[in-house]
Every structure is written in structure tokens, then in C-alpha cells.
OpenMM code with the backbone's topology and positions (N, CA, C; nanometers):
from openmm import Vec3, app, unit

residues = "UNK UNK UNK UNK UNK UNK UNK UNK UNK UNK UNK UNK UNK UNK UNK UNK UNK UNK UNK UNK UNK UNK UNK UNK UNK UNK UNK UNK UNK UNK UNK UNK UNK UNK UNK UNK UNK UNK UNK UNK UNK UNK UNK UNK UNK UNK UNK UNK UNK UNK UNK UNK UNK UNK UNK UNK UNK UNK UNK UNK UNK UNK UNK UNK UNK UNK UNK UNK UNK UNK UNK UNK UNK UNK UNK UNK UNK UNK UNK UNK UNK UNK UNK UNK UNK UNK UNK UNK UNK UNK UNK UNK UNK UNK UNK UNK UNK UNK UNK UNK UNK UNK UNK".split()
positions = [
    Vec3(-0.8957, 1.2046, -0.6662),
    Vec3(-0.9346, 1.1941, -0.5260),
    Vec3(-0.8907, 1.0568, -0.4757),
    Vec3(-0.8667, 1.0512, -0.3465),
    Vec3(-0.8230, 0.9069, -0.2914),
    Vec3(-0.9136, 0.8685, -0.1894),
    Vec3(-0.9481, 0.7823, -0.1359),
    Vec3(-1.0132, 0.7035, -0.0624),
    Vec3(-0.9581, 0.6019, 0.0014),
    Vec3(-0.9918, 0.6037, 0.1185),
    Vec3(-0.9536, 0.4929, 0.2341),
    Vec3(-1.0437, 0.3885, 0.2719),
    Vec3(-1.0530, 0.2604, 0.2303),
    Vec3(-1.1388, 0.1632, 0.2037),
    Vec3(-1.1406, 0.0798, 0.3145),
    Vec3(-1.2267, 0.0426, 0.3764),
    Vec3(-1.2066, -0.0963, 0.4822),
    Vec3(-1.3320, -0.1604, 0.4604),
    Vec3(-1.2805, -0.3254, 0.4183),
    Vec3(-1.3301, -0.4383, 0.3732),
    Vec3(-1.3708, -0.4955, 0.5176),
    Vec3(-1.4631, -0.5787, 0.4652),
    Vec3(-1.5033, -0.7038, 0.5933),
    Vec3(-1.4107, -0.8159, 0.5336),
    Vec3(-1.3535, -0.9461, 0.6108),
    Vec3(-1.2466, -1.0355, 0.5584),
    Vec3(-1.3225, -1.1416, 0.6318),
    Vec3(-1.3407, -1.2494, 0.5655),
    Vec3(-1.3387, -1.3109, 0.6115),
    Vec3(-1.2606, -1.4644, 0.6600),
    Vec3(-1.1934, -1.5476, 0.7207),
    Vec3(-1.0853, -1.5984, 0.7584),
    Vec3(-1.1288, -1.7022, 0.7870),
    Vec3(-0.9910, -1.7810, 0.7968),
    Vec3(-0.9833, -1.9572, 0.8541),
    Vec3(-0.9974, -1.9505, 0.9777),
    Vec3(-0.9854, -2.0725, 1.0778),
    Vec3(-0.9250, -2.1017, 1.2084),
    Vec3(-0.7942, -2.0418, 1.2293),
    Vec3(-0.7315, -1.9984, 1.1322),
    Vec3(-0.5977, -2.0128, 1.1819),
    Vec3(-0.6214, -1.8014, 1.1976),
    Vec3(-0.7179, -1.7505, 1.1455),
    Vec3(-0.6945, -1.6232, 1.1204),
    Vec3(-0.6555, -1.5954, 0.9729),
    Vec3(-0.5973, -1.6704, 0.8826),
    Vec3(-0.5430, -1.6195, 0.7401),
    Vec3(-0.7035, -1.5613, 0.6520),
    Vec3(-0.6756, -1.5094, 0.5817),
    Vec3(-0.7977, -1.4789, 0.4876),
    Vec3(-0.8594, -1.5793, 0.4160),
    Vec3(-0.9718, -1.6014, 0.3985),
    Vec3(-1.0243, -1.6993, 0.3322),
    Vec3(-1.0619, -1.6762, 0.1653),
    Vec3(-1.0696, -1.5259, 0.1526),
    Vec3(-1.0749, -1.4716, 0.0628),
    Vec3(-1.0045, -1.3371, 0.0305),
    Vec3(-1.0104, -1.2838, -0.1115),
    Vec3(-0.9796, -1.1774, -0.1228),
    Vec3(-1.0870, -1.0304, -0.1364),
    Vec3(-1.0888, -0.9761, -0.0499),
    Vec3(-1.1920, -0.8297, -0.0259),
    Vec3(-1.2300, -0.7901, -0.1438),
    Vec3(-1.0996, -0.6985, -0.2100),
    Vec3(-1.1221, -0.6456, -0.2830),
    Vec3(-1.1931, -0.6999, -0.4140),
    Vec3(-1.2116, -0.7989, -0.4159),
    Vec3(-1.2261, -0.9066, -0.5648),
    Vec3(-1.3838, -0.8520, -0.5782),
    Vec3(-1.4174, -0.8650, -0.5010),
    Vec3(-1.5679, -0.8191, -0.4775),
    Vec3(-1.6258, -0.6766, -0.5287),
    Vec3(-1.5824, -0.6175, -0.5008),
    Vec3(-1.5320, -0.4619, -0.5666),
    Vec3(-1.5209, -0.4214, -0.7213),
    Vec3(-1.4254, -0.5336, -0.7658),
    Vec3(-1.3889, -0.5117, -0.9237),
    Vec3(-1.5112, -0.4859, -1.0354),
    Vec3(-1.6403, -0.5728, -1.0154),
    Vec3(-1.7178, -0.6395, -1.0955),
    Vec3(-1.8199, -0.5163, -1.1022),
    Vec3(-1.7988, -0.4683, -0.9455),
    Vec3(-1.8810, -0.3581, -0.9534),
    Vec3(-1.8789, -0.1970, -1.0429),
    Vec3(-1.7556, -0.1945, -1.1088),
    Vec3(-1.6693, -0.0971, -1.1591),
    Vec3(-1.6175, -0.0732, -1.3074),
    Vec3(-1.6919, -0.0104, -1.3882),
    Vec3(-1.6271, 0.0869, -1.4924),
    Vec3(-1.5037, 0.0432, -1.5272),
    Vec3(-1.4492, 0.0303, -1.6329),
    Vec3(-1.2978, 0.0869, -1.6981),
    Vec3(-1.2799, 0.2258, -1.6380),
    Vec3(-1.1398, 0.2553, -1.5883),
    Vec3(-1.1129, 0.4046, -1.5960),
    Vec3(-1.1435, 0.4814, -1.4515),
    Vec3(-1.2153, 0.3884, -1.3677),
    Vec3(-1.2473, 0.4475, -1.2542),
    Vec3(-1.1134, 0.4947, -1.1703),
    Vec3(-1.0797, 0.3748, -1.1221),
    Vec3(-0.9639, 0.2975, -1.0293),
    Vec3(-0.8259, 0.3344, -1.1215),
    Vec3(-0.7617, 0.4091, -1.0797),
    Vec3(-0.5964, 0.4824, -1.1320),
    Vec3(-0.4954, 0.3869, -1.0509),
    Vec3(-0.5153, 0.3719, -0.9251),
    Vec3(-0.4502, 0.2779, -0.8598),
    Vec3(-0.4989, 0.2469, -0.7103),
    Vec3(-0.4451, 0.0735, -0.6637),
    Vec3(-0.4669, 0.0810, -0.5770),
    Vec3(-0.3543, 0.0274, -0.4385),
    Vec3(-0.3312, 0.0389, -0.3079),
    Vec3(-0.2525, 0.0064, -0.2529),
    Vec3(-0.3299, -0.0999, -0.1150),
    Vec3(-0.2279, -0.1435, -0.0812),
    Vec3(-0.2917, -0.2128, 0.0525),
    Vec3(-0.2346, -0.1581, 0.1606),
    Vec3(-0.2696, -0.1302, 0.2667),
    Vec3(-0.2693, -0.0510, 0.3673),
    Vec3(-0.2472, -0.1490, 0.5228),
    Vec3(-0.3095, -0.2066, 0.4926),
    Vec3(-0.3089, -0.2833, 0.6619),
    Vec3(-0.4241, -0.4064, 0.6554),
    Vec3(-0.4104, -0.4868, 0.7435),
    Vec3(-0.4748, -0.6637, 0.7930),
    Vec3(-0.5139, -0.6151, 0.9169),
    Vec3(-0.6154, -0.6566, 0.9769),
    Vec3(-0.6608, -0.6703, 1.1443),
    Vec3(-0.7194, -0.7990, 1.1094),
    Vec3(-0.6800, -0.8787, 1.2088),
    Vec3(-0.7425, -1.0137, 1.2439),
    Vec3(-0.8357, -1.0298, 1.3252),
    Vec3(-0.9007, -1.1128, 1.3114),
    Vec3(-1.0116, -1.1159, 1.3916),
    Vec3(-1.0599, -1.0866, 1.5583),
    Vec3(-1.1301, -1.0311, 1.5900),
    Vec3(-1.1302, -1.0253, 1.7405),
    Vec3(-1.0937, -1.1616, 1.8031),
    Vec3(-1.1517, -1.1949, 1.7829),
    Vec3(-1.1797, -1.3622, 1.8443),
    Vec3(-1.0204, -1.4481, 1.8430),
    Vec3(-0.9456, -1.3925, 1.7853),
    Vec3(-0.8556, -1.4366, 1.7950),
    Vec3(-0.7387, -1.4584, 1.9602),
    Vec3(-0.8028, -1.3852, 2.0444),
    Vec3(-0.7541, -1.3986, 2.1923),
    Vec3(-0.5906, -1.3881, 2.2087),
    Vec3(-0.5193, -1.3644, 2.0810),
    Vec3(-0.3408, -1.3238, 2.1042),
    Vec3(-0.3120, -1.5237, 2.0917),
    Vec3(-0.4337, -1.5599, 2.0306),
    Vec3(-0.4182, -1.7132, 2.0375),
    Vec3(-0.3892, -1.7588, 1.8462),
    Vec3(-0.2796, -1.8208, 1.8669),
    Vec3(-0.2905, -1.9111, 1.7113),
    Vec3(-0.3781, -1.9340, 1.6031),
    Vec3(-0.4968, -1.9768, 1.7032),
    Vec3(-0.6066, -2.0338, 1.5951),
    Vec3(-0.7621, -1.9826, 1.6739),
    Vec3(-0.8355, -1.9806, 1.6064),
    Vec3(-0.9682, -1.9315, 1.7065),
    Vec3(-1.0167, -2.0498, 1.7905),
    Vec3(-1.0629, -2.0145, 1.8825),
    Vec3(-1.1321, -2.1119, 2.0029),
    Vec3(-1.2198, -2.1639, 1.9315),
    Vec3(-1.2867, -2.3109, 1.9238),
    Vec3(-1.4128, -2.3699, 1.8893),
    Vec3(-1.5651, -2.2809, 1.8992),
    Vec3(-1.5389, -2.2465, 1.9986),
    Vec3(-1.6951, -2.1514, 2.0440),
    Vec3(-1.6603, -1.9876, 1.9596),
    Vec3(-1.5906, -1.9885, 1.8929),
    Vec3(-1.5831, -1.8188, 1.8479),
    Vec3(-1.5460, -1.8345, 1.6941),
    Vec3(-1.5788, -1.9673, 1.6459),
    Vec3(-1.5760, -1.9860, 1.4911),
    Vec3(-1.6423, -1.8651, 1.4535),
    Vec3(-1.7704, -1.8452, 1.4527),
    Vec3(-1.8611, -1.7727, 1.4125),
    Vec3(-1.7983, -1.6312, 1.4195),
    Vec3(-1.6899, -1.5913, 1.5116),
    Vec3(-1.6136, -1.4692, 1.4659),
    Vec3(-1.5081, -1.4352, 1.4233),
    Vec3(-1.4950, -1.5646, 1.3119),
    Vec3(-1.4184, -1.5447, 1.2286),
    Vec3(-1.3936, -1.3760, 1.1063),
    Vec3(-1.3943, -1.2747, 1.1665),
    Vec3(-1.4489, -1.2121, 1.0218),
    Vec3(-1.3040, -1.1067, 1.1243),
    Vec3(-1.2421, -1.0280, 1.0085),
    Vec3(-1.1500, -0.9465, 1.0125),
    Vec3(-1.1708, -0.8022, 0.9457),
    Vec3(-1.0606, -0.7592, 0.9260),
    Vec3(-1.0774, -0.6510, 0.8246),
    Vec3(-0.9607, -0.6002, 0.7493),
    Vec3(-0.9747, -0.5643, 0.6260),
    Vec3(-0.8290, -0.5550, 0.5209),
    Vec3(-0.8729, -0.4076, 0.4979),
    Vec3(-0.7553, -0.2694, 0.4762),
    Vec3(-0.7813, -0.1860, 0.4260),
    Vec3(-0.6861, -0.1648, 0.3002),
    Vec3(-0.7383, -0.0409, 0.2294),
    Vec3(-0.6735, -0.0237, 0.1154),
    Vec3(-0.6900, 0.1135, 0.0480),
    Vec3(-0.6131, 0.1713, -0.0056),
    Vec3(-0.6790, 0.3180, -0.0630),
    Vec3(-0.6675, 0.3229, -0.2242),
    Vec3(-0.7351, 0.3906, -0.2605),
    Vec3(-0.7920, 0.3913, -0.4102),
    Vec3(-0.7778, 0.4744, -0.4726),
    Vec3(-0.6972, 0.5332, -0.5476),
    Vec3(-0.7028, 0.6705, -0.6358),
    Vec3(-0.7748, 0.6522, -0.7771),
    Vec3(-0.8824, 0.7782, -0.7183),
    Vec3(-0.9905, 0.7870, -0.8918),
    Vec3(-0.9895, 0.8440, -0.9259),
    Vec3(-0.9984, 0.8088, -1.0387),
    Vec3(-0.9811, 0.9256, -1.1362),
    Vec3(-1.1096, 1.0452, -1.1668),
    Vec3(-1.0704, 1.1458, -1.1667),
    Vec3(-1.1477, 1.2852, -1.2070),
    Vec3(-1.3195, 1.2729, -1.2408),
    Vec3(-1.3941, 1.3082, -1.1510),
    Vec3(-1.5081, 1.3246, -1.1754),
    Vec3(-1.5968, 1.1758, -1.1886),
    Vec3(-1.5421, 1.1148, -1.1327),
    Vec3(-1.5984, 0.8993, -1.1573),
    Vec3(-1.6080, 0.8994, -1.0410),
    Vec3(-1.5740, 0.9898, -0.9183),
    Vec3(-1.6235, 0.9723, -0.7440),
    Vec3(-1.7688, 0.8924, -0.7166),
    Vec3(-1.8467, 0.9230, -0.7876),
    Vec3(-1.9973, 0.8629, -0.7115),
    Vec3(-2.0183, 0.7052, -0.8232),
    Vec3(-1.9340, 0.7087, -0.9069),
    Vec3(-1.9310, 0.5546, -0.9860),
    Vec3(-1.8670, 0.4867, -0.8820),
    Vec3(-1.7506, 0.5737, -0.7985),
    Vec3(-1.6483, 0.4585, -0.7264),
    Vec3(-1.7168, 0.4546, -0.5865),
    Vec3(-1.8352, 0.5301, -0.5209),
    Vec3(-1.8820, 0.5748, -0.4224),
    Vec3(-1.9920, 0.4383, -0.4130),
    Vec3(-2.0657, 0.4063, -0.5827),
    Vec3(-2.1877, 0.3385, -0.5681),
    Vec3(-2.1348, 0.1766, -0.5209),
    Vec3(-1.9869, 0.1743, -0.6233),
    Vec3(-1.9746, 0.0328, -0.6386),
    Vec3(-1.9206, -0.0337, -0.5254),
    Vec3(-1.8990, 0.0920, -0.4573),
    Vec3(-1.8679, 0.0039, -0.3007),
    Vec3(-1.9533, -0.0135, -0.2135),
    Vec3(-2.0893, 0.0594, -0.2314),
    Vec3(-2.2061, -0.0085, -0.1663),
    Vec3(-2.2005, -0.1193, -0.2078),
    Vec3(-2.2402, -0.1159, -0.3451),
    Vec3(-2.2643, -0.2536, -0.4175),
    Vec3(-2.1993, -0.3906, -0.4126),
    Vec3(-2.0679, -0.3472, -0.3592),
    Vec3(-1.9719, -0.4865, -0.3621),
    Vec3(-2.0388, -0.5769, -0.1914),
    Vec3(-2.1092, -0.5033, -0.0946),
    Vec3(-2.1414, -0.5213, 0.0243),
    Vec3(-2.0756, -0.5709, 0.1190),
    Vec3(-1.9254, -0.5570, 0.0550),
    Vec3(-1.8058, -0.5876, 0.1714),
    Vec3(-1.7239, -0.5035, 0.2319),
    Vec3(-1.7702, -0.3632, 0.2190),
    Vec3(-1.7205, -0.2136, 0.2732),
    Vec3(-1.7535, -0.1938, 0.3776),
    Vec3(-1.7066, -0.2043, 0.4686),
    Vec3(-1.7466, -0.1808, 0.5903),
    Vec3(-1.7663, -0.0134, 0.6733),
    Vec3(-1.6307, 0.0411, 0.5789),
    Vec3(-1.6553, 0.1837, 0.5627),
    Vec3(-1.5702, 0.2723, 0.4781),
    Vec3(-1.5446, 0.4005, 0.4289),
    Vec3(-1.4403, 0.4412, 0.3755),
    Vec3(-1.4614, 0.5950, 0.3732),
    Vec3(-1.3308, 0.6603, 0.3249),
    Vec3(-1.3351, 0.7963, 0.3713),
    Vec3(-1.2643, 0.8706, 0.2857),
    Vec3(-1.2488, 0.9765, 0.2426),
    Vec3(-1.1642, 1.0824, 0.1568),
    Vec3(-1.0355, 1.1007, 0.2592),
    Vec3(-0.9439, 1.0819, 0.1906),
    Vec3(-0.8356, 1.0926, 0.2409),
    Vec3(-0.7857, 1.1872, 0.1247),
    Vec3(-0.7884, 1.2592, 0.0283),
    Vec3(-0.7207, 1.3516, -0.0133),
    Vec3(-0.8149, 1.3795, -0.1353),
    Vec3(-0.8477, 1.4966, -0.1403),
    Vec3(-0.8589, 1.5521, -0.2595),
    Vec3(-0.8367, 1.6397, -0.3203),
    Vec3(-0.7288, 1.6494, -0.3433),
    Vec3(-0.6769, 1.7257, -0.4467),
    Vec3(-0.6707, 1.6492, -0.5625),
    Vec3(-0.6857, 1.7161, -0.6466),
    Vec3(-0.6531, 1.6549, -0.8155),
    Vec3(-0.5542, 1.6432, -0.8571),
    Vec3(-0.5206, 1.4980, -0.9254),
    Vec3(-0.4092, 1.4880, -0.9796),
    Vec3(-0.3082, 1.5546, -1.0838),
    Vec3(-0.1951, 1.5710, -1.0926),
    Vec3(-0.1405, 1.6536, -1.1957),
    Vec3(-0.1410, 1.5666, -1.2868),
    Vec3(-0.1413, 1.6797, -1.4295),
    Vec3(-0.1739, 1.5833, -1.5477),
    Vec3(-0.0435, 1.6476, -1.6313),
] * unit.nanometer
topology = app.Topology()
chain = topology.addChain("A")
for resn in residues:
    res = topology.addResidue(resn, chain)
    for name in ("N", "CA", "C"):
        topology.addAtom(name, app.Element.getBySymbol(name[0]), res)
């Protein structure tokens, strides 16, 4: 099954990431879950105004969002379901395919 993941990010002044999303995620997770994963897309922060760096008064909305999709492996869905509550940087995610992989 695959899954479509979107992280909360959080960022510099300039907009770059301050961290990495997914890192958060890992610790939460089994050997064997995670078959692979890809990165999908960056959104920068609202606050960013089509401007360089964020305005002084909109530090505080610094926060973005990174997505990514996840292929798991067979029957580990609610291991990979829990640990993304658990990582508390999911902002949301969705089945994007399930069909089972050929073996």
C-alpha cells in the first residue's frame, strides 16, 4: 500500500527548512515497515508574501510543509498508520494506492 504524507516544516527567515520532517518519523518505526520512500513536493511558508525572507512581524509563521509518499509493506498499515501519529509532525496523509505489490 502507498501513502501520501504531509509533514509540518519548520524554516528559517529565509524560508529554507530548519529541519528534516521525516527524521521524526523514523524512530517511530519497525524494521520492515517502510519498502520505500520518495519526496514529492516543498510549500513554503505562508508568510512568506512572494518576499525573500519573512517580514519581522510573521517570524512566528515560519512553519511550511514537505510531502512524501511511502510504500509499506504487506499487512504493517496500522504500524505505519500509528507511527505517524506518533512522530506529531503529520499534518495529514492519505492512501494513494492499494494494490499489493508483486512479489
Amino acid at each position: 500500500m502507498r501513502y501520501r504524507v504531509m509533514f509540518m516544516e519548520r524554516t528559517g527567515g529565509s524560508g529554507e527548512p530548519s529541519e528534516n520532517p521525516p527524521e521524526y518519523l523514523i524512530p517511530e518505526l519497525q524494521d520492515g515497515v517502510v519498502r520505500d520512500a520518495v519526496f514529492i513536493e516543498r510549500d513554503k511558508p505562508a508568510a512568506m508574501h512572494n518576499e525573500e525572507r519573512l517580514e519581522e512581524d510573521d517570524d512566528f509563521l515560519s512553519v511550511g510543509s514537505e510531502v512524501w509518499e511511502y510504500d509499506i509493506a504487506d499487512g504493517r498499515e496500522s504500524e505505519f498508520v500509528d507511527a505517524l501519529a506518533n512522530s506529531q509532525m503529520v499534518l495529514d496523509y492519505a492512501v494513494v494506492d492499494e494494490s499489493p505489490e508483486p512479489e
